[in-house]
C-alpha positions as CSV (number, residue, x, y, z in Angstrom):
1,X,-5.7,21.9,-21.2
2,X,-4.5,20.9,-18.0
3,X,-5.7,17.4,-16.4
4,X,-5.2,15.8,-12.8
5,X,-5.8,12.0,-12.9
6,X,-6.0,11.3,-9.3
7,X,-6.4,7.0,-8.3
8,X,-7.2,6.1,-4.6
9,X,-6.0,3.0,-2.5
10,X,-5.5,-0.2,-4.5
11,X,-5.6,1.3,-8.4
12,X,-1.6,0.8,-8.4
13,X,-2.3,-3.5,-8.1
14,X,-4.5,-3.4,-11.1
15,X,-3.2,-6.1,-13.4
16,X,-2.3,-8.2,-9.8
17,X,-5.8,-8.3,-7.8
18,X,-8.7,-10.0,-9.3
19,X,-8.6,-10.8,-12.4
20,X,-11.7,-10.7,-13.2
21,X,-12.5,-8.0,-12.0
22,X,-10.1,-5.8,-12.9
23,X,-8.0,-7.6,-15.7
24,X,-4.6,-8.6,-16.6
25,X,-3.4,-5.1,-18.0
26,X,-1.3,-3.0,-14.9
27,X,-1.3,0.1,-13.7
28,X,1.9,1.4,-16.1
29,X,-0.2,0.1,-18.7
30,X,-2.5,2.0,-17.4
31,X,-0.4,5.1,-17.7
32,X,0.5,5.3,-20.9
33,X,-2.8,5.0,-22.6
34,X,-3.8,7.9,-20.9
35,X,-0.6,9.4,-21.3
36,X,-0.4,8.4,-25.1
37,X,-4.4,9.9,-25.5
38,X,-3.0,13.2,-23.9
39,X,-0.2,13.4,-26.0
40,X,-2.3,12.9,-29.3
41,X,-4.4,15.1,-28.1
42,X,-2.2,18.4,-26.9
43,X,-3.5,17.8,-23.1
44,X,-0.9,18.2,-19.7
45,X,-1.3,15.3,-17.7
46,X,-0.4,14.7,-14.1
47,X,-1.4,10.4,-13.3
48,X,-0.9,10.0,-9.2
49,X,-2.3,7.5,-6.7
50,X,-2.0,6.5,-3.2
51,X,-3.8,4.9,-0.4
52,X,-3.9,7.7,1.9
53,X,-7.2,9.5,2.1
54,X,-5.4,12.8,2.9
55,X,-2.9,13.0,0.0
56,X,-6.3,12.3,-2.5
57,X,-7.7,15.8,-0.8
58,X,-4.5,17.6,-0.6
59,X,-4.4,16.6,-4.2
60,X,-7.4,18.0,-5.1
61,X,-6.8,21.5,-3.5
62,X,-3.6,21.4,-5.0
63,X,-6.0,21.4,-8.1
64,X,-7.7,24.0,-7.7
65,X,-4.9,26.4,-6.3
66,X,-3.0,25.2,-9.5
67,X,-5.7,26.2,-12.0
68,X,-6.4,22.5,-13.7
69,X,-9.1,22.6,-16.3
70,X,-10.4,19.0,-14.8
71,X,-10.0,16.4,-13.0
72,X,-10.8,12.8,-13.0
73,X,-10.7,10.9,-10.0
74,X,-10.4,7.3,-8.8
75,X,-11.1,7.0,-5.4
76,X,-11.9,3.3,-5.1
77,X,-12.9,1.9,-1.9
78,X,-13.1,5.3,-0.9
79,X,-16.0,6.3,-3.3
80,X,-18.5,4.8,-1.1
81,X,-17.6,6.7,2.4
82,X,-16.0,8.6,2.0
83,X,-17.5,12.2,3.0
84,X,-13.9,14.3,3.9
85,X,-13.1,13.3,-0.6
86,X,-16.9,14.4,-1.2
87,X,-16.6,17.8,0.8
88,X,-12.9,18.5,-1.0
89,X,-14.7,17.6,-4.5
90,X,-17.5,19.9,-4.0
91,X,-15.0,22.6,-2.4
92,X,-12.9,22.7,-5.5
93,X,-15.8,24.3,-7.7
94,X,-15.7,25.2,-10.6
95,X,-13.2,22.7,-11.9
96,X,-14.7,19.7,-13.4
97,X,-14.4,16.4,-11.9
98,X,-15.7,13.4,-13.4
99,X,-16.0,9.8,-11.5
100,X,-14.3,7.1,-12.6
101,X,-14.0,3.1,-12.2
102,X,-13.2,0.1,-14.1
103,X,-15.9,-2.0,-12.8
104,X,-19.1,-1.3,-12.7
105,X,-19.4,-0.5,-9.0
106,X,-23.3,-0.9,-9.6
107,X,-23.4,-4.2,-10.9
108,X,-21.5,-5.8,-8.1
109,X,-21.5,-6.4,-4.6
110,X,-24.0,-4.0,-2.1
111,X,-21.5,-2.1,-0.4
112,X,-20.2,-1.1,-3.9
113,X,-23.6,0.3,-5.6
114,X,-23.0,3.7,-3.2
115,X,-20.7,6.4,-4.5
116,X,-21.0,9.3,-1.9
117,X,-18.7,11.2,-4.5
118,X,-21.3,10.9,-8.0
119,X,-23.9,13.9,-6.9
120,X,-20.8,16.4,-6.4
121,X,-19.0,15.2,-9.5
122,X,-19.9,16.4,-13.2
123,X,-20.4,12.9,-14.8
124,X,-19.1,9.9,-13.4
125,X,-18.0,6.7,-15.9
126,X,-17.6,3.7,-14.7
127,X,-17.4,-0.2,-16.2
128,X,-15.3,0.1,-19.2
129,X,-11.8,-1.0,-18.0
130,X,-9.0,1.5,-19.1
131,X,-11.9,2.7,-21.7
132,X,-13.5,4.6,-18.3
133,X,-10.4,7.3,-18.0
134,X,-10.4,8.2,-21.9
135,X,-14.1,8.4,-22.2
136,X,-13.9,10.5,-18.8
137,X,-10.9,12.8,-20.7
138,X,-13.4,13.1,-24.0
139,X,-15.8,14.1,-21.7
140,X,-13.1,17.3,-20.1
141,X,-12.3,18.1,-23.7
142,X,-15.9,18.3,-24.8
143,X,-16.5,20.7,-22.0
């Protein structure tokens, strides 16, 4: 099985912005858990991120046109505007894409209760730290 872990603008300072938020554990850390969950569990992972809108939809065609059999996707800030991610999500049918943050976007501030992304996506996971991305590749493998 074939997974794209795709993490928007600001995922690469986890472990350096708010604490207590986010935690002490980085990004690398990050990384490997996944990495060591898809090795234990016979999956081909590809783990990118950057703060350019674009390169999150070019990644997500690139997706589909590859044949992944899911997706999970980080888009931080971006989850709660932005439509041009929600219209490449949607456009990348049938592969599954499932939602993911560390926080609990709906327990915090207004702006953050809003994901434009979580009616085009297959499940979304969100408030359980690191534990968000392996739930979210339990949930692919289950599928």
């Amino acid at each position: 099985m074939k997974i794209f872990v795709i993490n928007g603008p600001n995922i690469n300072m986890t472990g350096i912005r708010n604490h207590a938020v986010y935690g002490y554990q980085t990004f690398d850390d990050l990384q490997l858990e996944i990495y060591d969950f898809a090795k234990r569990n016979n999956l081909d992972i590809t783990i990118k991120q950057s703060n350019h809108e674009g390169l999150l939809i070019d990644w997500l065609q690139q997706a589909f046109f590859e044949e992944y059999d899911g997706i999970i996707l980080n888009a931080g800030a971006f989850t709660h505007y932005s439509y041009a991610l929600r219209d490449a999500v949607e456009s990348i049918r049938p592969i599954p894409v499932i939602e993911v943050h560390m926080s609990d976007i709906y327990a915090r501030e207004d702006f953050r209760k809003n994901s434009v992304l979580s009616d085009v996506c297959d499940a979304s996971v969100v408030g359980k730290g690191f534990g968000s991305y392996i739930e979210a590749l339990e949930l692919l493998l289950d599928k």
